[in-house]
C-alpha positions as CSV (number, residue, x, y, z in Angstrom):
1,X,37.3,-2.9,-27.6
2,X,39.0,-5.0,-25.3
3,X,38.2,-8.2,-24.5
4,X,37.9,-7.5,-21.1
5,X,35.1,-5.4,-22.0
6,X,33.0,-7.5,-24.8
7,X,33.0,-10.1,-21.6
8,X,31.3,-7.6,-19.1
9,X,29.3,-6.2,-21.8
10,X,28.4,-10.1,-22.7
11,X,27.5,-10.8,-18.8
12,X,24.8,-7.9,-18.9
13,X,23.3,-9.3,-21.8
14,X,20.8,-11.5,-19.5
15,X,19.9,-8.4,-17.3
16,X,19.3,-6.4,-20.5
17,X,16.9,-9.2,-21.8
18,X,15.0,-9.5,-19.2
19,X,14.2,-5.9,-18.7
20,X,13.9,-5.3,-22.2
21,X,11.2,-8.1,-22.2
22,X,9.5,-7.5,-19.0
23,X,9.2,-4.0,-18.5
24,X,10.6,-1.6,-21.8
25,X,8.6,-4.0,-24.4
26,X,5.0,-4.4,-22.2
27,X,5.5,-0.5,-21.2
28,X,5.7,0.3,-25.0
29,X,3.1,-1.7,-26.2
30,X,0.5,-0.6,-23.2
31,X,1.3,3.3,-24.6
32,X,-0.2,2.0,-28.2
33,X,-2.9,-0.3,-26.9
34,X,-3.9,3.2,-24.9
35,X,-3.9,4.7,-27.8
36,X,-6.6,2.4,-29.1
37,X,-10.1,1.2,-28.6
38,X,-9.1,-2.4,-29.0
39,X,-11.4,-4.9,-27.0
40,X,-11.0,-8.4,-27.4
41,X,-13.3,-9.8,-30.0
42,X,-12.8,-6.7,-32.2
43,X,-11.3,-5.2,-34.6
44,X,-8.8,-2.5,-33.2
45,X,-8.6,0.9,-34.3
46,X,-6.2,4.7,-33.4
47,X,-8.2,6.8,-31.6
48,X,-5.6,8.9,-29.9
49,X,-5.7,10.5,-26.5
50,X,-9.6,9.8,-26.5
51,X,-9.2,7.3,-23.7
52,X,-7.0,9.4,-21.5
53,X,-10.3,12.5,-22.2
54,X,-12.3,10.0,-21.4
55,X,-11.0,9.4,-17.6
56,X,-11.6,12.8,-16.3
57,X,-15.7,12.3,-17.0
58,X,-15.9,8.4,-16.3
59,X,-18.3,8.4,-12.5
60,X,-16.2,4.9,-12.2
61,X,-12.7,6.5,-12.6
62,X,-14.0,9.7,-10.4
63,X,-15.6,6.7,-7.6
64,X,-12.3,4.0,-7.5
65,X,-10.5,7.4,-6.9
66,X,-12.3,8.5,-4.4
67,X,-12.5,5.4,-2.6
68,X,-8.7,4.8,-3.0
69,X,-7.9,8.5,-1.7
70,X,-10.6,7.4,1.4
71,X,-8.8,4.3,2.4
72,X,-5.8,5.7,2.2
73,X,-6.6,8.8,4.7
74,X,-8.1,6.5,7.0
75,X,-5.4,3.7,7.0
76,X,-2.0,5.0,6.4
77,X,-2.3,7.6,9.6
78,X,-3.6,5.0,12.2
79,X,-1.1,2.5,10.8
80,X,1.7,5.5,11.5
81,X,0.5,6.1,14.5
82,X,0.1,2.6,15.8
83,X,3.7,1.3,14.4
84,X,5.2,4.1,16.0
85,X,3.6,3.3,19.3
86,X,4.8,-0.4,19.0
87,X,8.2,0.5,18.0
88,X,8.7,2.8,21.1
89,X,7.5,0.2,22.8
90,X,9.5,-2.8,21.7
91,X,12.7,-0.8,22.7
92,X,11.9,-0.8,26.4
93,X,13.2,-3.2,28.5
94,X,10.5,-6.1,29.6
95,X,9.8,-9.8,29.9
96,X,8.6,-11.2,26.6
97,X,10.1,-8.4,24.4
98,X,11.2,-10.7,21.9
99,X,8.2,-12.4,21.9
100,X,5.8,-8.9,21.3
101,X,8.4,-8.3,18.4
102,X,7.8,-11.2,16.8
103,X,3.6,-10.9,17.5
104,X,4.2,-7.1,16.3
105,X,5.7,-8.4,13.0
106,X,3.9,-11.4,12.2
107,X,0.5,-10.2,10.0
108,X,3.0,-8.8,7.5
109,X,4.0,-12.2,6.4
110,X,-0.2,-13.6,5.9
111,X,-0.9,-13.8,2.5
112,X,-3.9,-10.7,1.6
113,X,-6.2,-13.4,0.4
114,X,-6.3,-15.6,3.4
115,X,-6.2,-12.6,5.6
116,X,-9.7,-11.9,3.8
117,X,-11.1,-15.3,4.3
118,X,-10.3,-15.2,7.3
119,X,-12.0,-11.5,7.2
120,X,-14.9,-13.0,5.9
121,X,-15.2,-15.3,8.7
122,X,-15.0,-12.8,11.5
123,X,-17.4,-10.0,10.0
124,X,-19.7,-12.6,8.6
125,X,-23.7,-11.1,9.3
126,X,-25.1,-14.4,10.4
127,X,-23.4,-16.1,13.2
128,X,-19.9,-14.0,12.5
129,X,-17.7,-14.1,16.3
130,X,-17.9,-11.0,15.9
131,X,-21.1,-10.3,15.3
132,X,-22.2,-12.6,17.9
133,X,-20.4,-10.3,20.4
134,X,-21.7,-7.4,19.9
135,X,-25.0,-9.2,20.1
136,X,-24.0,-10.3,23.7
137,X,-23.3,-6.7,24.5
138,X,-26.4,-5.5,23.4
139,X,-24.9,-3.6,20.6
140,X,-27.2,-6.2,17.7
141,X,-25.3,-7.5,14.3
142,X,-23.9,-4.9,12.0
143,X,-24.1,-5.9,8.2
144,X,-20.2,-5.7,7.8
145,X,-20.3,-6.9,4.7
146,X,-23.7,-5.6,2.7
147,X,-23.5,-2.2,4.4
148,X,-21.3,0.6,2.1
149,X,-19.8,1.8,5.6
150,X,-19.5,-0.5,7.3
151,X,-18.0,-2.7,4.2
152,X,-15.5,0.2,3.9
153,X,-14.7,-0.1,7.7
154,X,-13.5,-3.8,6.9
155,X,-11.9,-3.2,4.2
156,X,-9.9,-0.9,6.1
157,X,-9.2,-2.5,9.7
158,X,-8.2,-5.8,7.8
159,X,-5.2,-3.7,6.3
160,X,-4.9,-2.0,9.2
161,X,-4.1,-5.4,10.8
162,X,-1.3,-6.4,8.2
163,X,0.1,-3.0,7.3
164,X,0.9,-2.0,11.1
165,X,3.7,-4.8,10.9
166,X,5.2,-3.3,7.8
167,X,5.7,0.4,9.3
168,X,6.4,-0.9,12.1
169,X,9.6,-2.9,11.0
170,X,10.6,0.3,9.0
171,X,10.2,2.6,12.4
172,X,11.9,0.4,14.7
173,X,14.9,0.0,12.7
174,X,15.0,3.8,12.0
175,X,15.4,3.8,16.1
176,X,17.8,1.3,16.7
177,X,19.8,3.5,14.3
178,X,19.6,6.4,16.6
179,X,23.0,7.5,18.2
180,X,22.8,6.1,22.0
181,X,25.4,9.6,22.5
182,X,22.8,12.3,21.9
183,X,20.4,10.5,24.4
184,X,22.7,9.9,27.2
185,X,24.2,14.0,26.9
186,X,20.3,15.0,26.8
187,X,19.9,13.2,30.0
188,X,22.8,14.4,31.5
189,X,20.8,17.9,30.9
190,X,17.9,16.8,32.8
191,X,16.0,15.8,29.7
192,X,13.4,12.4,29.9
193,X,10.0,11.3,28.5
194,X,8.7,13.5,26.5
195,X,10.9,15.6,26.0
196,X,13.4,13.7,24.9
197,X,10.9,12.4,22.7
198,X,9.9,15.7,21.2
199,X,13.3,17.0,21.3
200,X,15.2,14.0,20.0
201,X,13.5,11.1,18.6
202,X,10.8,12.9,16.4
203,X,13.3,15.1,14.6
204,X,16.0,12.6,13.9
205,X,13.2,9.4,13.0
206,X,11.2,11.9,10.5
207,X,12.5,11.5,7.6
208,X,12.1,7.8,7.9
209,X,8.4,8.2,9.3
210,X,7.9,10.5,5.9
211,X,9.6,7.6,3.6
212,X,7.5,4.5,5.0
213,X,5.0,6.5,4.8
214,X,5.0,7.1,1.3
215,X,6.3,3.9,0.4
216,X,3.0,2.6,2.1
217,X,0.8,5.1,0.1
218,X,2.5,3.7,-3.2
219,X,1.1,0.2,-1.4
220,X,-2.3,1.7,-0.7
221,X,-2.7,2.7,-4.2
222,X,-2.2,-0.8,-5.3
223,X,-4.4,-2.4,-3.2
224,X,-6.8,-5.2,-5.0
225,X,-6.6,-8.6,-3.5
226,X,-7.9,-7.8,-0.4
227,X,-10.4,-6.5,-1.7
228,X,-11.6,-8.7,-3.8
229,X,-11.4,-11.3,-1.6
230,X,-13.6,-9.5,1.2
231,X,-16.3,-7.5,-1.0
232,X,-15.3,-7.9,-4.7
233,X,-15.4,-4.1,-4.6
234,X,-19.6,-4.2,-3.0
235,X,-21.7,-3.9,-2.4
236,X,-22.2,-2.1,-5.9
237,X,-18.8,-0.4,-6.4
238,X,-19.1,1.5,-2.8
239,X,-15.3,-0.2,-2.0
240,X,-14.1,-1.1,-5.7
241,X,-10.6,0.1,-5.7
242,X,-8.7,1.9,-8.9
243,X,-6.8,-1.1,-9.1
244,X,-10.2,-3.1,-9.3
245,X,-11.7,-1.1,-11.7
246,X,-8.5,-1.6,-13.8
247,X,-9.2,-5.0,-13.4
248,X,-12.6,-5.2,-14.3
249,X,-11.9,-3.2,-17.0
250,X,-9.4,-5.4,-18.6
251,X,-10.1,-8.7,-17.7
252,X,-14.1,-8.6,-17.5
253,X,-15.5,-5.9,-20.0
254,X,-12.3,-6.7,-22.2
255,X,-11.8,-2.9,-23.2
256,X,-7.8,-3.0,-23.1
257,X,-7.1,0.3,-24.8
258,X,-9.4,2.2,-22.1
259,X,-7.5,0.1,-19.3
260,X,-3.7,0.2,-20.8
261,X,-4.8,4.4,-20.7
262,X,-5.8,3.8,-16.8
263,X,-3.0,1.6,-16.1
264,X,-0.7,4.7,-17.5
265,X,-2.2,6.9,-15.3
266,X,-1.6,4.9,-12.2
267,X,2.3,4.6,-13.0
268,X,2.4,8.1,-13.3
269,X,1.0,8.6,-10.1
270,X,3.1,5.9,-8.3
271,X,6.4,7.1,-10.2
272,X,5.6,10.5,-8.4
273,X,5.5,8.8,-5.1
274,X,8.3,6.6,-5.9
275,X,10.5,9.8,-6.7
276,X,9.6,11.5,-3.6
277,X,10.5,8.5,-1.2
278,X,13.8,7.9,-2.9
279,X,14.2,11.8,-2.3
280,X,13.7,11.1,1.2
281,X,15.9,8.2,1.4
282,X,18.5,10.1,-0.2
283,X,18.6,12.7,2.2
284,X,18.4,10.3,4.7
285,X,22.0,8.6,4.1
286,X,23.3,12.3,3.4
287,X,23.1,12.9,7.4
């Protein structure tokens, strides 16, 4: 070998390291501790795929699940919808454009915790603003917080709030992209609003829609510190997320081999997801 070549080979080695010690060597060792029924304070033990049996009849697994496939029905569509709607609008031409941009983007950057505090503060039961409101109105306080629904409704328009900003950076750079030439000759045939919407816009901005999209489901999957922050998964486990049931799991019942085994699962799931938006993307840069 060259010396050329032992010198780039040398210059990888602290790439290698790092993902050999970060994500090869803690992916390895969570497909033995899954194996296992090791919890801290014990003596562990093989028990083969008996945790990954166990998932499919755990009411905990079977409710995070549900509650993560719920939030994720009710979130990612309205946050579609709405970041569309902003990025159509941010292309017109009006005073203050630059300004709604920047309003538009901002909630992306707040930190999930302190968006939750801040949560807790406006949905608070007892002298909440806005709860006191609705009491002005007529409509009485709503127990945003103690109520299953209505804690799920939180949950929800908070990330609603913060994940808006993220599509909506994704959507309007999809149609600045846009070739100005195909608009102008559409025009020229007598084509405008709608249409040219329909016609035009949709078709060539799907396949971005369809990758932020999933790149926000992948998100959605994930999501934990906003909800712990807000409800700590309550009242009961009404809003405790897969994530958070990893979590509790884990790092409060201590059974590591039955959460390495749900950990698993969930990179299975978002390696799926991951495949299909690079997929996207891929055939995005092809046109």
């Amino acid at each position: 070998m060259r010396k050329e070549e032992k010198v780039k080979y040398l210059f990888l080695l602290p790439s290698v390291a790092l993902v050999l010690s970060f994500v090869i060597f803690p992916l390895i060792y969570s497909v033995f501790l899954s194996l296992t029924n090791w919890q801290i304070g014990r003596e562990l033990s093989f028990i083969g795929l008996s945790n990954y049996l166990k998932i499919f009849t755990d009411f905990r697994v079977l409710n995070s699940l549900e509650f993560t496939l719920k939030f994720i029905a009710l979130t990612v569509p309205i946050e579609a919808f709405l970041a569309l709607g902003l990025a159509l609008l941010s292309q017109k031409s009006f005073t203050g454009n630059k300004v709604f941009r920047i309003l538009c983007i901002l909630p992306f950057f707040a930190s999930p915790i302190a968006l939750s505090y801040l949560g807790i503060t406006i949905f608070y039961e007892e002298g909440g603003p806005l709860n006191n409101i609705l009491s002005l109105i007529g409509v009485g306080k709503i127990p945003w917080i103690s109520n299953p629904t209505y804690a799920f409704l939180s949950v929800s328009l908070l990330d609603i709030w913060q994940w808006t900003a993220f599509l909506y950076v994704i959507f309007l750079a999809g149609l600045e992209s846009l070739p100005k030439d195909i608009y102008e000759a559409a025009m020229v045939d007598g084509a405008s609003g709608w249409r040219l919407f329909k016609s035009i816009t949709l078709p060539l901005l799907l396949p971005i829609i369809t990758t932020g999209v999933i790149f926000k489901v992948i998100e959605s999957f994930k999501v934990f510190d906003l909800i712990y922050a807000l409800t700590g998964g309550g009242p009961g486990i009404s809003t405790e997320s897969y994530t958070m049931y990893i979590y509790k799991t884990g790092l409060r019942f201590f059974r590591m081999g039955y959460a390495a085994s749900l950990s698993l699962i969930l990179l299975i799931i978002l390696s799926i997801l991951l495949m299909l938006a690079m997929i996207r993307l891929r055939r995005v840069y092809e046109v």
